[in-house]
N, C-alpha and C positions, 0 to 999 in steps of 0.2 A: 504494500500500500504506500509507503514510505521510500521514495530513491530522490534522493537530492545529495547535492558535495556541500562538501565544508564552506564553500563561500557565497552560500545561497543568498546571503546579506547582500554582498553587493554584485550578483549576476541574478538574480529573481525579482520579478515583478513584484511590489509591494502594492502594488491599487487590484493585483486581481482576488484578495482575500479580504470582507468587509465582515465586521463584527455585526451580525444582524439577529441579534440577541432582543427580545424582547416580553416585557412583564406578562402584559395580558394574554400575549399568545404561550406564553410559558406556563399561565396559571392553567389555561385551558389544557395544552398537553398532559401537563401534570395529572390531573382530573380523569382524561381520557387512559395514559398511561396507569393510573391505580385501577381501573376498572378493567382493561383489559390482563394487568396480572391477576388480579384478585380472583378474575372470571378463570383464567388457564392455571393457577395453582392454589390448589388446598393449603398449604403453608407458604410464606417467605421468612428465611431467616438470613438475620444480618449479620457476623459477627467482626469485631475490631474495628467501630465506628468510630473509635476514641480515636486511633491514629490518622483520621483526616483530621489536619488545620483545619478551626474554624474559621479561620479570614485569609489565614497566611493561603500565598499563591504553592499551588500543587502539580506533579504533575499523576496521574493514575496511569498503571500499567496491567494490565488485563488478559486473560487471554480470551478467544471469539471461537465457541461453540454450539452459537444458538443466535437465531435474531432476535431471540430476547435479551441479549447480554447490556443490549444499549441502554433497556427499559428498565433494567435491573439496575443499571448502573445510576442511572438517572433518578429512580427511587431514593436508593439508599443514601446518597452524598446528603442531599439535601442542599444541595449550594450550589450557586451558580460555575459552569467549569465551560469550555468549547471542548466539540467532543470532532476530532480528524476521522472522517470518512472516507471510502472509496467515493469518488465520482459518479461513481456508476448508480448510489443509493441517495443520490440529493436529484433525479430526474423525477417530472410528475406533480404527483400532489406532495409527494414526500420533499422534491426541492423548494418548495415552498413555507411546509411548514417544520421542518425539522430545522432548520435556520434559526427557529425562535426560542430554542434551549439551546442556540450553539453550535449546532451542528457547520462543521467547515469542509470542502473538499480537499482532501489530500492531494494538491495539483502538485505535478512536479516543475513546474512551471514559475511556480508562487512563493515569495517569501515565506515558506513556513515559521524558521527562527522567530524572525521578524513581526510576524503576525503570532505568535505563543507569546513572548516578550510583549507586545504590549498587551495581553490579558495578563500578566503575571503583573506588572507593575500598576495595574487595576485590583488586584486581588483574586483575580477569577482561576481555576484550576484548567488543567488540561488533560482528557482523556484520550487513551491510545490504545490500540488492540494489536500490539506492533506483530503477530504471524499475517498481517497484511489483508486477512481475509477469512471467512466464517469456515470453518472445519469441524465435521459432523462425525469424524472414526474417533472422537474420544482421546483421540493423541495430539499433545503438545506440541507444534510444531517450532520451527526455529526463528526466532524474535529477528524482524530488519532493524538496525540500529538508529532510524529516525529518529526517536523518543530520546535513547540514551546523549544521543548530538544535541537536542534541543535543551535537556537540561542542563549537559555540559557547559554551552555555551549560554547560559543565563548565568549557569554558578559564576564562569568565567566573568560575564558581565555583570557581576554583584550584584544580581536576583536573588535572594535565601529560595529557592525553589525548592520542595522538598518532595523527596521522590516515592511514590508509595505505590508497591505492591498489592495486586489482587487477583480474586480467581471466582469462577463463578462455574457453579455445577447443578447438574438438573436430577431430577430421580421421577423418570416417566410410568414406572410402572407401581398400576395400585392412584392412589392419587396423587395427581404430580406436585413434586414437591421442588422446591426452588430456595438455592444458598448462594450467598455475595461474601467474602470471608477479605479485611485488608488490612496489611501486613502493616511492620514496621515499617517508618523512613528506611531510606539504603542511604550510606555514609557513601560521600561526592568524593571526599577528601582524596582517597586513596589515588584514583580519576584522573582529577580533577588538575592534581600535582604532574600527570602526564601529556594531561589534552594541548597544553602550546605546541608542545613537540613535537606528538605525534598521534594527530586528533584522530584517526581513525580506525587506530590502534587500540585509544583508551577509550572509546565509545564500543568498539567490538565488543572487549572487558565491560566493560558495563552492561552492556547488551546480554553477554554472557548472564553475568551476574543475576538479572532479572531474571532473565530466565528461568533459574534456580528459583529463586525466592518464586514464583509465581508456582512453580512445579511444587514447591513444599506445601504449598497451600492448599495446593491441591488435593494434597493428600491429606490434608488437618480434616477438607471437610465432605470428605466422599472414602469409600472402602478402600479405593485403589493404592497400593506406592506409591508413593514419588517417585519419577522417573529418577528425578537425579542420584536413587541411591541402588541403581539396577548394576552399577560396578562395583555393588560392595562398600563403598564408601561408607565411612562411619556417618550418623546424621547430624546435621550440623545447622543452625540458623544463621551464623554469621560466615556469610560468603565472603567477604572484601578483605579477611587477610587472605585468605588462599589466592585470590583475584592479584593482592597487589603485589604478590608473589610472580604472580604467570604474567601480569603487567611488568615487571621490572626484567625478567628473562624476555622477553617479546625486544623491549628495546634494546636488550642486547647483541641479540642477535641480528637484528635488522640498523643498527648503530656503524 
């Protein structure tokens, strides 16, 4: 969903992405949005609602197994965020009104950075579903590192953006039941200290990283594993030492 280079700032169009964010038609979605999950699940549960900021700018990182992920996601926050979509889901009636909680295209064409950065310096969060696209085998697929670039380069830019993990799982049989589970911030620092260097080195790593954390969650709130510990690997929640670890060998090699 996500393919743009590190200098999207200044080779990307800044006028083709407008903030068309608005109350009324968000109250109405909102409205609309509770009554069509209430109607398709017997239960929602939410858990680690503590770890979204209540003003502070965010970013959510997700992953997309359902096209209710967005509705789910758009429930539980509770706050205003832009949420980056394929193009292909803002055509219709849906381009019209998915616009008015946020909803942005994922142009590759368009200042992304640029357009995240100013909702962040507004307050507003930003949603991502970084496997690019809806996947229905129940497998985690591989994060594109758009998400990790755009926080990067806020931290970079003295944003506090804070980066927050989630996962969202369905249980269709019997009466369906529906879970939104979000993680702790993920620490920049380790990153952060590589990205002048060698930005898409330490966005990969970060990407990585998500990854992980989103897969652990996964596993917090459905029967399945974690993928991440199908090598045997001991379980672990704090991914960014190991990271800053395979971060500091990356640039040596490539040095």
């Amino acid at each position: 969903m996500i393919r743009f280079g590190f200098c999207m700032k200044e080779s990307r169009n800044s006028k083709l992405l407008v903030d068309r964010k608005n109350w009324l038609g968000a109250a109405f979605l909102d409205l609309v949005n509770e009554i069509v999950l209430r109607f398709k699940f017997r239960r929602i549960e939410v858990y680690g609602r503590e770890n979204v900021p209540a003003s502070d700018p965010f970013i959510l990182v997700s992953n997309h197994s359902s096209r209710f992920d967005g509705l789910m996601v758009l429930r539980a926050l509770r706050r205003k965020a832009n949420y980056m979509v394929s193009p292909a889901e803002l055509s219709g009636y849906q381009g019209v009104t998915l616009p008015w909680v946020g909803a942005f295209p994922a142009n590759p064409k368009a200042d992304l950075i640029g357009f995240a950065q100013e909702g962040f310096r507004k307050g507003d969060g930003l949603v991502v579903f970084p496997e690019g696209t809806v996947y229905y085998d129940g497998i985690l697929h591989s994060f594109k590192p758009g998400a990790a670039r755009i926080a990067l380069s806020a931290h970079r830019d003295g944003i506090p953006v804070k980066v927050i993990p989630a996962s969202i799982m369905y249980e269709w049989e019997g009466p369906a039941v529906a879970r939104i589970i979000f993680g702790e911030p993920v620490d920049l620092s380790a990153y952060s200290a590589h990205f002048e260097k060698k930005p898409l080195i330490a966005a990969r790593n970060l990407s990585d990283s998500l990854y992980r954390e989103v897969a652990e969650l996964r596993s917090e709130i459905s029967a399945r594993p974690s993928i991440a510990y199908l090598g045997g690997e001991k379980p672990c929640r704090s991914w960014v030492q190991q990271y800053e670890q395979e971060i500091d060998q990356a640039f040596e090699k490539t040095a």
